[in-house]
PDB file of N, H, CA, C and O in Angstrom:
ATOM      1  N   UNK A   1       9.200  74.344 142.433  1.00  0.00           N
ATOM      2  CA  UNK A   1       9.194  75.675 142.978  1.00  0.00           C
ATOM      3  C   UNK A   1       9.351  76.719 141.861  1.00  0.00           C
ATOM      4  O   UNK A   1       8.570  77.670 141.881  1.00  0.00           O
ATOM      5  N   UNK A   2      10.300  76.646 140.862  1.00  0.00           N
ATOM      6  H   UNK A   2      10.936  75.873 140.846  1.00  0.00           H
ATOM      7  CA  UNK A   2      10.588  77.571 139.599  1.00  0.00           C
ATOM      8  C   UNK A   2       9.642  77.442 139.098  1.00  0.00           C
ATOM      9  O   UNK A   2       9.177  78.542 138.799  1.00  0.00           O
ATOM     10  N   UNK A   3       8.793  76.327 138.695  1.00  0.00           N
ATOM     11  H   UNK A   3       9.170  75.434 138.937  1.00  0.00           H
ATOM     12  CA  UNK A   3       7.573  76.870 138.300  1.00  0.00           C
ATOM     13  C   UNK A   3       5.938  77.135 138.380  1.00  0.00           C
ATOM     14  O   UNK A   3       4.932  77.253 137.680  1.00  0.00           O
ATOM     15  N   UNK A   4       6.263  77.138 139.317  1.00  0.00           N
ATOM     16  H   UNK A   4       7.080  77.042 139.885  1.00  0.00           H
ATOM     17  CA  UNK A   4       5.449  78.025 140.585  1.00  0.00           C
ATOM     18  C   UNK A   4       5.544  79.373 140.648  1.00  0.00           C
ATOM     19  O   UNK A   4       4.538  80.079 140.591  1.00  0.00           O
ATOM     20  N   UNK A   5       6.942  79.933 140.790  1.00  0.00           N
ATOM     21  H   UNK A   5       7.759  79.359 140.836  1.00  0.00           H
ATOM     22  CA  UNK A   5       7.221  81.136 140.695  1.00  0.00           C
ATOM     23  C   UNK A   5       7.067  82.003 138.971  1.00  0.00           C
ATOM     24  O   UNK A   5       6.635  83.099 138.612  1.00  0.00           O
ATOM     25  N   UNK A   6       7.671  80.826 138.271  1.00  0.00           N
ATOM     26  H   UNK A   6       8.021  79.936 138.562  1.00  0.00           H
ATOM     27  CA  UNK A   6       7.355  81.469 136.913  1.00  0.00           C
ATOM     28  C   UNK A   6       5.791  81.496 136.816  1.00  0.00           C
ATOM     29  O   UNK A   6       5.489  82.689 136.784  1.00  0.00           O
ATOM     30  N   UNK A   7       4.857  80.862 136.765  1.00  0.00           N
ATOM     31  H   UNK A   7       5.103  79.893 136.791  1.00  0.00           H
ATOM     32  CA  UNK A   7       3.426  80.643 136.462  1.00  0.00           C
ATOM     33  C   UNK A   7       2.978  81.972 137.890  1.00  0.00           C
ATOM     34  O   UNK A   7       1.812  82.364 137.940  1.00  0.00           O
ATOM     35  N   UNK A   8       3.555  82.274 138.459  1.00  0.00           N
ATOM     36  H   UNK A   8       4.502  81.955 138.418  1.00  0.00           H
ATOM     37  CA  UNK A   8       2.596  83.649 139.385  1.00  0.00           C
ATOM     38  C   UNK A   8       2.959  84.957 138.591  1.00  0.00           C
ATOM     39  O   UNK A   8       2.206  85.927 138.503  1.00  0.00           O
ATOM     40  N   UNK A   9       4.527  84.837 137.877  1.00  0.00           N
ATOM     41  H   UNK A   9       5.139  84.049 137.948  1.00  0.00           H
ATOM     42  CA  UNK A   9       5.262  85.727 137.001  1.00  0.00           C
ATOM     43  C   UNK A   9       4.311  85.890 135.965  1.00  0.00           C
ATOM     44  O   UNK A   9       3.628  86.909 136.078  1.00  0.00           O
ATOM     45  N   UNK A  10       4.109  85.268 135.119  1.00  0.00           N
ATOM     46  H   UNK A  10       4.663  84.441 135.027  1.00  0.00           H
ATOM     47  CA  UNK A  10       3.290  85.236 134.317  1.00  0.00           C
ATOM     48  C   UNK A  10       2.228  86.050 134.152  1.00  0.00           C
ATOM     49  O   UNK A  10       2.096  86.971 133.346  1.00  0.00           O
ATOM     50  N   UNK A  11       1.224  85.513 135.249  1.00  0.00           N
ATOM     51  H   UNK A  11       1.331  84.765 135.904  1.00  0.00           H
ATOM     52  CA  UNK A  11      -0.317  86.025 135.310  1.00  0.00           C
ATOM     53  C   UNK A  11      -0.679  87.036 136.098  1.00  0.00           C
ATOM     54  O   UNK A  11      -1.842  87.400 136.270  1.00  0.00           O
ATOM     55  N   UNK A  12       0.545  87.641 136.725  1.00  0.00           N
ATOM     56  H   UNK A  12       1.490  87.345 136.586  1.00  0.00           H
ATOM     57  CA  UNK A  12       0.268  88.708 137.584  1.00  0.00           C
ATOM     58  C   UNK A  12       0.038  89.847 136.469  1.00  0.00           C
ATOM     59  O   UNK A  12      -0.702  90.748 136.864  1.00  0.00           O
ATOM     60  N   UNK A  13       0.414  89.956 135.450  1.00  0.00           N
ATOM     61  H   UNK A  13       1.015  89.223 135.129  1.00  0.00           H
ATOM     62  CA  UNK A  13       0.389  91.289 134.644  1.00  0.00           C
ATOM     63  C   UNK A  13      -1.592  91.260 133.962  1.00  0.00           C
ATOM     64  O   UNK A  13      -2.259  92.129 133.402  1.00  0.00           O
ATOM     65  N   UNK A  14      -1.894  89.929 134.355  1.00  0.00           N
ATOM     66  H   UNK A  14      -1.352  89.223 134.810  1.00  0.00           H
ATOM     67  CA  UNK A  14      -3.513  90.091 134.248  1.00  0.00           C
ATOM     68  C   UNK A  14      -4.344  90.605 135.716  1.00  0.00           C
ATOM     69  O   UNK A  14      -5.372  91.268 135.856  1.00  0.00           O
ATOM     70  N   UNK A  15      -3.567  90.087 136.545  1.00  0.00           N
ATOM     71  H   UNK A  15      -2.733  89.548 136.431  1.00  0.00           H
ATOM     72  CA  UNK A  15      -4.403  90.672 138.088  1.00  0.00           C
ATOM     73  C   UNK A  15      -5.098  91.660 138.122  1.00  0.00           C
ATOM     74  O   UNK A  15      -4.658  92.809 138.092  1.00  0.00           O
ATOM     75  N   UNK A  16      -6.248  91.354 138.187  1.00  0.00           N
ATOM     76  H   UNK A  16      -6.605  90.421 138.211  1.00  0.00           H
ATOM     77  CA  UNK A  16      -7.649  93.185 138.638  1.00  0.00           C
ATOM     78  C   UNK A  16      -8.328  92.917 139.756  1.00  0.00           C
ATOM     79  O   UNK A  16      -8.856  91.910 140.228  1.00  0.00           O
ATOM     80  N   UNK A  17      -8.185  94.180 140.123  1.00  0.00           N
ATOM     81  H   UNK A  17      -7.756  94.998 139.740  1.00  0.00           H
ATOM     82  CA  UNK A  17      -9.520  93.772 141.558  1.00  0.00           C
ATOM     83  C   UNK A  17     -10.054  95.550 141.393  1.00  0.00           C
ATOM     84  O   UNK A  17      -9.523  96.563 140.938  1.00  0.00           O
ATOM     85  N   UNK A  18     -11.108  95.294 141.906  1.00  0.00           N
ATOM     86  H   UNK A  18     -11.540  94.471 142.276  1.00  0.00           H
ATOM     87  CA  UNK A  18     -12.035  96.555 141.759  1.00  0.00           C
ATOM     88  C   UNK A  18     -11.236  97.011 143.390  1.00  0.00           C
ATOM     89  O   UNK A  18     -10.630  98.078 143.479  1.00  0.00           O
ATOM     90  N   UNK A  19     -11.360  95.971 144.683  1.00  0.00           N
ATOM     91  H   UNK A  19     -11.852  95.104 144.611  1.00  0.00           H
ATOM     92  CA  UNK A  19     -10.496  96.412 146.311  1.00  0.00           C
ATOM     93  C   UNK A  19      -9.379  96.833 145.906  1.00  0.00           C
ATOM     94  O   UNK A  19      -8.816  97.400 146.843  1.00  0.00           O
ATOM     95  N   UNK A  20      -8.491  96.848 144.557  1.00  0.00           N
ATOM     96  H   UNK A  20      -8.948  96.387 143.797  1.00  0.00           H
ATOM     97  CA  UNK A  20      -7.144  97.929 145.111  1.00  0.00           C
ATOM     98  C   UNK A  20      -7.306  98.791 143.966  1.00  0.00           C
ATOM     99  O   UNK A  20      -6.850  99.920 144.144  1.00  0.00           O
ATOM    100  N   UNK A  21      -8.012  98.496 142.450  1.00  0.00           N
ATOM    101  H   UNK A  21      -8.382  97.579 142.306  1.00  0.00           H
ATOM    102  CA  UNK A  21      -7.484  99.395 142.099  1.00  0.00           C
ATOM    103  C   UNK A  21      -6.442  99.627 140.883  1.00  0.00           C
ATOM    104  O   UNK A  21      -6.259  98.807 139.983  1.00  0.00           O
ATOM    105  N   UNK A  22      -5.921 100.622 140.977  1.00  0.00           N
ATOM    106  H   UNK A  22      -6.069 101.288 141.708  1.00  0.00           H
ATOM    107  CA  UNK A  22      -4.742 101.173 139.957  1.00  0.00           C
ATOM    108  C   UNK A  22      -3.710 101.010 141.501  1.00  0.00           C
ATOM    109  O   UNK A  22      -2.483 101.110 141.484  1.00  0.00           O
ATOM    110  N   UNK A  23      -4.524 100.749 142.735  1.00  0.00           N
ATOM    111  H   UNK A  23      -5.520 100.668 142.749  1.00  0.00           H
ATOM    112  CA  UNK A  23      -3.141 100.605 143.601  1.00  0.00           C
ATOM    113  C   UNK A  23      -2.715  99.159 143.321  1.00  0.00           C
ATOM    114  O   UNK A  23      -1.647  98.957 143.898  1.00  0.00           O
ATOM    115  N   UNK A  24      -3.232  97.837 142.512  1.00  0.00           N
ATOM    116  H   UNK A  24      -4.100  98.001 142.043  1.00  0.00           H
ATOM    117  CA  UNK A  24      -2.621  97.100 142.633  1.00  0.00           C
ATOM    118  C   UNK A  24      -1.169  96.553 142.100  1.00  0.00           C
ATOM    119  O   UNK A  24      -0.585  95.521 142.433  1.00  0.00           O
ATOM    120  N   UNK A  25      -0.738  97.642 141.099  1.00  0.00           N
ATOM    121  H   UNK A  25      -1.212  98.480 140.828  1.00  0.00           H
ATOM    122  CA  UNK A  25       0.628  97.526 140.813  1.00  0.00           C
ATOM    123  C   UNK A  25       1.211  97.881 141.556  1.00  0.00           C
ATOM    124  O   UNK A  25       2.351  97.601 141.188  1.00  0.00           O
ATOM    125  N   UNK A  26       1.293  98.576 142.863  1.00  0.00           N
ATOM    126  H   UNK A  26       0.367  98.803 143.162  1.00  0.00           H
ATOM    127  CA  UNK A  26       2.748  98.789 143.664  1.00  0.00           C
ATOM    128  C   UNK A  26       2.525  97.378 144.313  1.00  0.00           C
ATOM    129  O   UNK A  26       3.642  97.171 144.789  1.00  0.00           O
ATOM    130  N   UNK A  27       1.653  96.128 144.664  1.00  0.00           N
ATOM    131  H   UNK A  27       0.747  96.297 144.277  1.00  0.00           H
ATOM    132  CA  UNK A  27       2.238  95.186 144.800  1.00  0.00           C
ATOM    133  C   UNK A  27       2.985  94.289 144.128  1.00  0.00           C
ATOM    134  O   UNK A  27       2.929  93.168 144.633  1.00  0.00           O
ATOM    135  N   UNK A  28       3.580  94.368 143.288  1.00  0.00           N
ATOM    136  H   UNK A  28       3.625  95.278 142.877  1.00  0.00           H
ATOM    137  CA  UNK A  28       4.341  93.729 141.493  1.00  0.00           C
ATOM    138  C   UNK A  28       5.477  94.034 142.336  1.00  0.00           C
ATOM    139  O   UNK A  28       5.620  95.000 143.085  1.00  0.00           O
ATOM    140  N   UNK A  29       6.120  93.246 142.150  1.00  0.00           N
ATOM    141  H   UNK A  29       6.004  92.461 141.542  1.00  0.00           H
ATOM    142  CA  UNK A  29       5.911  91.642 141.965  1.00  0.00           C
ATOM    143  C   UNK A  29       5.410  91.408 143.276  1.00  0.00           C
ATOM    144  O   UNK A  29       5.581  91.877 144.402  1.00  0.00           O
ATOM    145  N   UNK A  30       4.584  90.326 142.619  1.00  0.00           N
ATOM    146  H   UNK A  30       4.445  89.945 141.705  1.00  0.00           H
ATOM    147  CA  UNK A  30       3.684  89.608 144.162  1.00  0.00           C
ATOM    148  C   UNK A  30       4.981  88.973 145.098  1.00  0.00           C
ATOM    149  O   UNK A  30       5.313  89.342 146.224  1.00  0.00           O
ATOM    150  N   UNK A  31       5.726  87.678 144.082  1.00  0.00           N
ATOM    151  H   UNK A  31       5.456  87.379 143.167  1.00  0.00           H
ATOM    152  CA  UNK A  31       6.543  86.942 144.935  1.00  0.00           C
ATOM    153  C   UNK A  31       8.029  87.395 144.046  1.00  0.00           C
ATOM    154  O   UNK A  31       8.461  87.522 142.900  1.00  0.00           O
ATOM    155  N   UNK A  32       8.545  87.563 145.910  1.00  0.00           N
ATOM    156  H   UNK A  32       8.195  87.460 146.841  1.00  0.00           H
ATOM    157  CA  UNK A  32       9.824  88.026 146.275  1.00  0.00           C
ATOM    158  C   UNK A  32      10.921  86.961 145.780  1.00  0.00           C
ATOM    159  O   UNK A  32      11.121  86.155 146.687  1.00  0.00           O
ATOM    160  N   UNK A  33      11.730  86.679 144.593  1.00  0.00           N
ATOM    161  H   UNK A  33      11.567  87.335 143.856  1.00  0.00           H
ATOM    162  CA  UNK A  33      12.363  85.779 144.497  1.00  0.00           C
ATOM    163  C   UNK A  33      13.832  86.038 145.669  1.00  0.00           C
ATOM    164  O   UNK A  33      14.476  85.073 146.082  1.00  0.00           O
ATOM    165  N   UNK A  34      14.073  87.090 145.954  1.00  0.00           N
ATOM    166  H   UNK A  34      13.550  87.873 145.619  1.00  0.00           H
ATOM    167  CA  UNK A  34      14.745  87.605 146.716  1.00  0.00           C
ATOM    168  C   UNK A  34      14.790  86.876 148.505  1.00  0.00           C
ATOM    169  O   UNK A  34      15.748  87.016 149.265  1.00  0.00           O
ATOM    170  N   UNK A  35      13.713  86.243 148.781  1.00  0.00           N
ATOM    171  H   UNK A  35      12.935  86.129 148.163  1.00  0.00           H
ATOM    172  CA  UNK A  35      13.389  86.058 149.364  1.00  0.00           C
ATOM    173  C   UNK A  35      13.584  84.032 150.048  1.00  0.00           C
ATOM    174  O   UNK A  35      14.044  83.211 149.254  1.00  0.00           O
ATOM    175  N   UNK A  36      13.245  83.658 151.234  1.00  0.00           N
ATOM    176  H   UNK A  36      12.871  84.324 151.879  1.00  0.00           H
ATOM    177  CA  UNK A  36      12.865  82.352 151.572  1.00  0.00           C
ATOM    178  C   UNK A  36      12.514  81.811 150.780  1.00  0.00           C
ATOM    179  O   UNK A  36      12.393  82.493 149.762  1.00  0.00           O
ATOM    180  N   UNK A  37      12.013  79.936 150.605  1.00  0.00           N
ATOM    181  H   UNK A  37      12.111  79.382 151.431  1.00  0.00           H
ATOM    182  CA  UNK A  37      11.017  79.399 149.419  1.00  0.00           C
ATOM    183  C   UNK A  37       9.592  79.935 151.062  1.00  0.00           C
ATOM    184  O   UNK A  37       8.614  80.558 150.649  1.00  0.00           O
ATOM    185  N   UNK A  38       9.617  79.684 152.497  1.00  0.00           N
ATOM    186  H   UNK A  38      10.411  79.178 152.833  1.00  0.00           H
ATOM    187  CA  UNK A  38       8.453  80.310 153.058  1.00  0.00           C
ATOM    188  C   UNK A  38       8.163  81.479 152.530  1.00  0.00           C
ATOM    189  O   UNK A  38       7.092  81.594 151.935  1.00  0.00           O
ATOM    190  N   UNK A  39       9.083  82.619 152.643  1.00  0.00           N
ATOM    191  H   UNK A  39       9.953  82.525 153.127  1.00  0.00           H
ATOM    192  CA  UNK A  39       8.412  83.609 152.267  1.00  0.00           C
ATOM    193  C   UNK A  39       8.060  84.300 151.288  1.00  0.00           C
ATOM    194  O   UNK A  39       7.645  85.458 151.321  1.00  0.00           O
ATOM    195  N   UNK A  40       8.293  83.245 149.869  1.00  0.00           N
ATOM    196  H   UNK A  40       8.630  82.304 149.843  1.00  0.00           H
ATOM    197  CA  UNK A  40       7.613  83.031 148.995  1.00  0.00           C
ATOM    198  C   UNK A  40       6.460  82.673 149.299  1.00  0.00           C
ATOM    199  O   UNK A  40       5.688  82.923 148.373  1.00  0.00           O
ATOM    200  N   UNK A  41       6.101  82.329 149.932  1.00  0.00           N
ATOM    201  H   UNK A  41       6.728  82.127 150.684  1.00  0.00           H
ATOM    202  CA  UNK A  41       4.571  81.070 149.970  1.00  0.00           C
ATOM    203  C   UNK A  41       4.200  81.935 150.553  1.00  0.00           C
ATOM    204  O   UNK A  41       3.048  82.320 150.352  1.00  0.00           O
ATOM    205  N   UNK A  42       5.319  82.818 151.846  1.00  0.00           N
ATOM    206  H   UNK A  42       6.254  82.506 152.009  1.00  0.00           H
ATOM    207  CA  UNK A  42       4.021  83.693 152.173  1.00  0.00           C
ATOM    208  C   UNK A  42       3.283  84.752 151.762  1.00  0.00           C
ATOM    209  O   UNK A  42       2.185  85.159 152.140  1.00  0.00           O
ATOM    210  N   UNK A  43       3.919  85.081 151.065  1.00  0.00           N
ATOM    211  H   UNK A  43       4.811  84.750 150.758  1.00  0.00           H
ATOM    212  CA  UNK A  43       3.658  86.506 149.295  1.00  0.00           C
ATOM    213  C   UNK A  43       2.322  86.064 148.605  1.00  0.00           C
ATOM    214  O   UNK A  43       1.375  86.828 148.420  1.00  0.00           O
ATOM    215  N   UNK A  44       2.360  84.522 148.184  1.00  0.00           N
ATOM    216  H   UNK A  44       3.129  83.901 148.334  1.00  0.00           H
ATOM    217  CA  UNK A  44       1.026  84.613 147.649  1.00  0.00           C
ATOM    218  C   UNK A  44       0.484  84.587 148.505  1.00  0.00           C
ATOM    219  O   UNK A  44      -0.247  85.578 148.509  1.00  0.00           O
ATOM    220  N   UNK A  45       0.319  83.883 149.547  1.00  0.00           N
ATOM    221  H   UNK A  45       0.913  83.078 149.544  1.00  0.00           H
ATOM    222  CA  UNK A  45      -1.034  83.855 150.582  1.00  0.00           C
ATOM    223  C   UNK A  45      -1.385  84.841 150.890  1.00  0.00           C
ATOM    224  O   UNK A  45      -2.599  85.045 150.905  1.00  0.00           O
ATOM    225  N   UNK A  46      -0.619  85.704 151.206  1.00  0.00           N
ATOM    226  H   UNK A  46       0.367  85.539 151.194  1.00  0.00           H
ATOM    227  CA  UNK A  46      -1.061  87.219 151.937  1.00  0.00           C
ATOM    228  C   UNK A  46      -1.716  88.125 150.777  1.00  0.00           C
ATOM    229  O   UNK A  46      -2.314  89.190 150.929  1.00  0.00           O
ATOM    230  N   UNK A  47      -1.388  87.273 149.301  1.00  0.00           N
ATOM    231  H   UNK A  47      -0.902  86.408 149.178  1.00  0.00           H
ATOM    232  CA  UNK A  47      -2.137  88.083 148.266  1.00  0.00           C
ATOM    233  C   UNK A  47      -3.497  87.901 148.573  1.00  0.00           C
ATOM    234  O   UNK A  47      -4.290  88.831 148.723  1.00  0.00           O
ATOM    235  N   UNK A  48      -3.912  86.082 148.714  1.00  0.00           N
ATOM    236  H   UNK A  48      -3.267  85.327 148.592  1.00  0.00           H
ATOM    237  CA  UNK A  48      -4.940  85.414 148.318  1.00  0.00           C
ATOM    238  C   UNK A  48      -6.024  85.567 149.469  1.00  0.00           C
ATOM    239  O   UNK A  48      -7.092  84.954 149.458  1.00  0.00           O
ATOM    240  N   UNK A  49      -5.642  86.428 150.435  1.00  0.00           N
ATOM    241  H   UNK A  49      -4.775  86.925 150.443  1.00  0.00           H
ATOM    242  CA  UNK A  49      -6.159  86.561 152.110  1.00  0.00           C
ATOM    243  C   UNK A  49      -6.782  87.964 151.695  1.00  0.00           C
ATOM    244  O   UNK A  49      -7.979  88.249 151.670  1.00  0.00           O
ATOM    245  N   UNK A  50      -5.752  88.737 151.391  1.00  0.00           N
ATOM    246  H   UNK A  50      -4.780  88.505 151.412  1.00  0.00           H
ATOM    247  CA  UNK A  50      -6.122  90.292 150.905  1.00  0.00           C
ATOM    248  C   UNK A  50      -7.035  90.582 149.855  1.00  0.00           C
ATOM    249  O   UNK A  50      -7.739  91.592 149.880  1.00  0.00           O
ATOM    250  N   UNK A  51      -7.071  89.431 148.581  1.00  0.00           N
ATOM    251  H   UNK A  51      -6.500  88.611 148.561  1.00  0.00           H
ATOM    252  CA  UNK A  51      -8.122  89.571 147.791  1.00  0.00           C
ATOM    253  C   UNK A  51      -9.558  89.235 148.123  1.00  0.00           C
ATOM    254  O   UNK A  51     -10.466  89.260 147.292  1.00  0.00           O
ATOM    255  N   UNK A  52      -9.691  88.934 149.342  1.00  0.00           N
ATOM    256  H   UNK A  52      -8.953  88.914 150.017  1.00  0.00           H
ATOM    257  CA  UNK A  52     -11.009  88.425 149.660  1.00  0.00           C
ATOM    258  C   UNK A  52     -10.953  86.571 149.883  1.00  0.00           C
ATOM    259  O   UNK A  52     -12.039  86.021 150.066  1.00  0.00           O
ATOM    260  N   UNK A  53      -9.860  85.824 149.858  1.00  0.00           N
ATOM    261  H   UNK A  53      -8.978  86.271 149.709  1.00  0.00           H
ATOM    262  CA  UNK A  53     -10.137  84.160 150.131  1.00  0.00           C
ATOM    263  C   UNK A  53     -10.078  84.571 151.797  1.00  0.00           C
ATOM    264  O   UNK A  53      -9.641  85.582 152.346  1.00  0.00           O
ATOM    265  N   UNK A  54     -10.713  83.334 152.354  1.00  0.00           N
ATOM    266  H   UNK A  54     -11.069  82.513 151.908  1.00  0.00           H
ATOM    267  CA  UNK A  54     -10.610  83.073 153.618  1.00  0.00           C
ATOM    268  C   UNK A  54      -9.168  82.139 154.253  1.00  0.00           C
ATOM    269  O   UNK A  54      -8.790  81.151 153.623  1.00  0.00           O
ATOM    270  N   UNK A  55      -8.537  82.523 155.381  1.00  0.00           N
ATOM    271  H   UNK A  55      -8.844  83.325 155.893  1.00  0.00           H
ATOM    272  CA  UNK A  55      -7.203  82.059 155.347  1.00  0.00           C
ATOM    273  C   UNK A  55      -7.452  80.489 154.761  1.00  0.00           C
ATOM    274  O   UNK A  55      -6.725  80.146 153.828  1.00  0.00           O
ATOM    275  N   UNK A  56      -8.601  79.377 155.348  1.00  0.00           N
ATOM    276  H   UNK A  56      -9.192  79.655 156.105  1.00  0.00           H
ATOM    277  CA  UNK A  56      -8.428  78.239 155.066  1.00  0.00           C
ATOM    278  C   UNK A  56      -8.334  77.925 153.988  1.00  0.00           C
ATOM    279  O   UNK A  56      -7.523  77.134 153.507  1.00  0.00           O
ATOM    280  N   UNK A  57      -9.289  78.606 153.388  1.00  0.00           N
ATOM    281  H   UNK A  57      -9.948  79.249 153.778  1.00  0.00           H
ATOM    282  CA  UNK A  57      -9.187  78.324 151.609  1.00  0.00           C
ATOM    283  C   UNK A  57      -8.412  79.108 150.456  1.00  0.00           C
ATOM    284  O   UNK A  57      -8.700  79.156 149.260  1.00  0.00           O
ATOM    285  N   UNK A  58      -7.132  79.835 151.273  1.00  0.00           N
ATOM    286  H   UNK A  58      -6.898  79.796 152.244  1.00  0.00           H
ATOM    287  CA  UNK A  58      -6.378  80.051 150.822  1.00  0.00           C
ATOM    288  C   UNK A  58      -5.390  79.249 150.610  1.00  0.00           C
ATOM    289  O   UNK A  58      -4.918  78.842 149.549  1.00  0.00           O
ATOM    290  N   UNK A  59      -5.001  78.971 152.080  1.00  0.00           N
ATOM    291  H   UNK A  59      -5.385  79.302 152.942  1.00  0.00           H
ATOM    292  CA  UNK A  59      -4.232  77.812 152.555  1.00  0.00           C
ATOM    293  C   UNK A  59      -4.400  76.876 151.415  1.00  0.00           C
ATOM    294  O   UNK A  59      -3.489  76.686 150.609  1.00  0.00           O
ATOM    295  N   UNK A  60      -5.713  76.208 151.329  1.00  0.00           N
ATOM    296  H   UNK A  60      -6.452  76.362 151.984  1.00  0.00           H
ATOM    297  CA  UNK A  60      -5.758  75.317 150.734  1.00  0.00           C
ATOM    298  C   UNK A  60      -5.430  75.117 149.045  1.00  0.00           C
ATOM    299  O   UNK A  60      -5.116  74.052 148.515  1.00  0.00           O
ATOM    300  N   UNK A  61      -5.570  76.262 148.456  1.00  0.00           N
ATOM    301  H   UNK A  61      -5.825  77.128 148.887  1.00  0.00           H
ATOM    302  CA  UNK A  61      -5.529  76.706 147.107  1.00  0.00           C
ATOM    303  C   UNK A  61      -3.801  76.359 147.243  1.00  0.00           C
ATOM    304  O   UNK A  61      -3.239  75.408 146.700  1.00  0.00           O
ATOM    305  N   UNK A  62      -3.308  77.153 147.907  1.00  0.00           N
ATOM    306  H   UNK A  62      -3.765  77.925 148.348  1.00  0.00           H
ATOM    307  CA  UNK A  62      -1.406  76.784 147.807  1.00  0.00           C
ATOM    308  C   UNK A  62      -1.014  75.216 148.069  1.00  0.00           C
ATOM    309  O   UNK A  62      -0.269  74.602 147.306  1.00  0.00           O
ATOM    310  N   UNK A  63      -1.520  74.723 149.072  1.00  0.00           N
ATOM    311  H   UNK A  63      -2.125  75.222 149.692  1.00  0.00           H
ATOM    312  CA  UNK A  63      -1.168  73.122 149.039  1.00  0.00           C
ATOM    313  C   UNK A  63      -2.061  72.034 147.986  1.00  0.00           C
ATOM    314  O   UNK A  63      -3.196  71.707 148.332  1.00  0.00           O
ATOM    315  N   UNK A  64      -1.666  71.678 147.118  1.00  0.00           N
ATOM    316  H   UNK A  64      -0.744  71.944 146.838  1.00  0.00           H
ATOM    317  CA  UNK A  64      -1.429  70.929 145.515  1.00  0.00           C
ATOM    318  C   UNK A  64      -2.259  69.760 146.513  1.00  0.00           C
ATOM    319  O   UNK A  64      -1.757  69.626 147.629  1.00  0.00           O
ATOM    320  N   UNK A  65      -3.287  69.039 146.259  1.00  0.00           N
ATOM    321  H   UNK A  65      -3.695  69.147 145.353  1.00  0.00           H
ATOM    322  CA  UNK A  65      -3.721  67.751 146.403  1.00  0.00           C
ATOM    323  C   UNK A  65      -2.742  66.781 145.945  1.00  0.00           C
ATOM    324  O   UNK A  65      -1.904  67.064 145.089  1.00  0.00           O
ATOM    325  N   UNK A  66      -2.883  64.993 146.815  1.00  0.00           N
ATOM    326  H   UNK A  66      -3.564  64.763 147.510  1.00  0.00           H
ATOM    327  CA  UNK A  66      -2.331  64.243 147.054  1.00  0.00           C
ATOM    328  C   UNK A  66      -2.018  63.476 145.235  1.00  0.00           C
ATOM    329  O   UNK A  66      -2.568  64.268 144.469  1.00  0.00           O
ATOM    330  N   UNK A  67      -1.732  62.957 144.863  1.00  0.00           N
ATOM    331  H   UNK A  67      -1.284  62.314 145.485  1.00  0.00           H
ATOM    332  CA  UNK A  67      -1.750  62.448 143.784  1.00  0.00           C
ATOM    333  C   UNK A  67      -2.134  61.035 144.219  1.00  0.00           C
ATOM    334  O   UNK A  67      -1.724  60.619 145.303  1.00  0.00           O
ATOM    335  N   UNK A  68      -3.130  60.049 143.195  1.00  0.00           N
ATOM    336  H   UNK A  68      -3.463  60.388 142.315  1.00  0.00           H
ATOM    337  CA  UNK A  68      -3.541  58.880 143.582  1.00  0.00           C
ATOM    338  C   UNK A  68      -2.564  57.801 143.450  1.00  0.00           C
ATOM    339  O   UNK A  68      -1.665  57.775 142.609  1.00  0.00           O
ATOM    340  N   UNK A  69      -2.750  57.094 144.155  1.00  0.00           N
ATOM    341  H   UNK A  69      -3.480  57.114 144.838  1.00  0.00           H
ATOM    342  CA  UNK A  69      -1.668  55.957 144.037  1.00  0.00           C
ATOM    343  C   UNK A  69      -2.228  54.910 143.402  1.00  0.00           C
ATOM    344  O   UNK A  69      -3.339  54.463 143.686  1.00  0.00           O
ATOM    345  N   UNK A  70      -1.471  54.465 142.497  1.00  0.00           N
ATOM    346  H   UNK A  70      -0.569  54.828 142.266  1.00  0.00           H
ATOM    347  CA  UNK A  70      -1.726  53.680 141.608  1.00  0.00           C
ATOM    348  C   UNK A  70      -1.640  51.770 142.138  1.00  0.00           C
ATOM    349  O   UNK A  70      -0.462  51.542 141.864  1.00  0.00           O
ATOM    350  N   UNK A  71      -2.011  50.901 142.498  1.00  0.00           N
ATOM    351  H   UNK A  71      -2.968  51.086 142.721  1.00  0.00           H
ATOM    352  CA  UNK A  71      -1.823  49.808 142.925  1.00  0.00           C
ATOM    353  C   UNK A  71      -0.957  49.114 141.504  1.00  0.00           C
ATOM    354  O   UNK A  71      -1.473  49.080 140.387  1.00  0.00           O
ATOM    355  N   UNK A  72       0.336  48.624 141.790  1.00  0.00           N
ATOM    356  H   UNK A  72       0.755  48.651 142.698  1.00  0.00           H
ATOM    357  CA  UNK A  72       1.504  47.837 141.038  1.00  0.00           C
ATOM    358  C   UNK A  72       0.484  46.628 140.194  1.00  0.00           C
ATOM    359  O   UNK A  72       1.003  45.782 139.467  1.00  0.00           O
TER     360      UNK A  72
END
């Protein structure tokens, strides 16, 4: 989770979108450490919905694929 939150810390000071603007710094900080670990999760999503992803493939961008299992 910390670094998750550090790695959004990070790269938010690169974030551009032509849809907000010079308005996109009053969303800084994206995620609320102040906050739930949900409503953390829900900070980026509602970023990744607002920038133009579609909820599913937003969704999907936040949940990390399975890791393969290795047979012993």
């Amino acid at each position: 989770m910390r670094g998750n939150i550090n790695w959004m810390h990070a790269r938010q000071a690169m974030f551009q979108s032509d849809l907000f603007g010079d308005d996109l710094k009053k969303l800084m900080p994206i995620i609320n450490t102040d906050g739930s670990d949900s409503g953390m999760f829900d900070n980026c999503l509602e970023l990744l919905v607002l920038a133009g992803r579609s909820l599913p493939h937003a969704v999907m961008m936040m949940i990390p694929e399975p890791w393969p299992i290795t047979p012993p």
